[in-house]
C-alpha positions, -999 to 999 in steps of 0.1 A, spaced: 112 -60 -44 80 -46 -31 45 -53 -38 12 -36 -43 -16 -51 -17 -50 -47 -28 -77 -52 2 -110 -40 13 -113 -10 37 -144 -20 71 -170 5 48 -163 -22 16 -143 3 0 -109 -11 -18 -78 3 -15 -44 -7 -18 -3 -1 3 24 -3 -13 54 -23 8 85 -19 5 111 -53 0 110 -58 42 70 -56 43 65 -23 56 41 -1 45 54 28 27 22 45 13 -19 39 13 -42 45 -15 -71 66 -15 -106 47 -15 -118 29 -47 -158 19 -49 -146 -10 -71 -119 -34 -73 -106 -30 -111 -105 9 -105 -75 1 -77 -63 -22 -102 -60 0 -128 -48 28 -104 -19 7 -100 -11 -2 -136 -14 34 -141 11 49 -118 37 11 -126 33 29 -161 38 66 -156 57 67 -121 80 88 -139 59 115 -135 48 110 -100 52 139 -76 59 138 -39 45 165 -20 68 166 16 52 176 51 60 175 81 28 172 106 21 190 137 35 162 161 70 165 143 64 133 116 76 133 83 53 121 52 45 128 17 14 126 -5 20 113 -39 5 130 -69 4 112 -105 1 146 -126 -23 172 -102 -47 146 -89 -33 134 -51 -28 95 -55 -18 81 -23 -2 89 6 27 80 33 31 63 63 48 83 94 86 90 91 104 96 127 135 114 101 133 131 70 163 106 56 141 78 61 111 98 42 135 98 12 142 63 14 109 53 14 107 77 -14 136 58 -29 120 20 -25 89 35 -47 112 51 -74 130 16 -76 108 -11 -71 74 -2 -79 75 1 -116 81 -39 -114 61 -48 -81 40 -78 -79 0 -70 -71 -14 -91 -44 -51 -93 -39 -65 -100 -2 -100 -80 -5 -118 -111 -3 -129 -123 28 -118 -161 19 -86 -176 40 -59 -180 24 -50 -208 48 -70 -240 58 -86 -234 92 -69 -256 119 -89 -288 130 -85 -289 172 -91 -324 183 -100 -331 219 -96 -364 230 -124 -379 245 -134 -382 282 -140 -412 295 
């Protein structure tokens, strides 16, 4: 279905990819100082996507992408497309799923899994 994955950029900064229902990334926020202004960035555009805009380039090495624009202010923007078919499908997985997405949070620096305990057996 896609999710919205909230982490923390190397300067501490949040921000937040969307992904689309295989795990790829499909677009990147811009930078948020603190965590509940990416959160409510994304309850904002699940709200209004209707009236998201999506601003097609192509870039000086041939490679499709888009930024997205929630009324005038630039929200987020794409990953590299190889095709412009594939930019409209990623275009398409936003305008689909994200309205329902699930938000995941990994900008803490815990582990989400137990570390692994290595045991070495003992020399005799």
């Amino acid at each position: 279905m896609g999710a919205f994955v909230i982490s923390k950029r190397f300067n501490d900064e949040y921000k937040f990819v969307f992904t689309s229902r295989k795990g790829k990334v499909i677009f990147t926020s811009l930078s948020y100082e603190l965590k509940f202004e990416s959160e409510e960035d994304i309850e904002r555009f699940k709200a209004n996507i209707d009236q998201a805009k999506f601003l097609k380039f192509k870039g000086s090495g041939g490679k499709y992408f888009f930024k997205l624009m929630l009324g005038d202010v630039h929200f987020a923007t794409s990953r590299k497309y190889t095709t412009e078919l594939l930019l409209q499908k990623g275009i398409k997985e936003i305008v689909t799923y994200a309205s329902r997405a699930e938000i995941l949070d990994f900008s803490s620096n815990d582990s989400i899994f137990e570390d692994e305990v290595v045991v070495e057996d003992e020399i005799e």
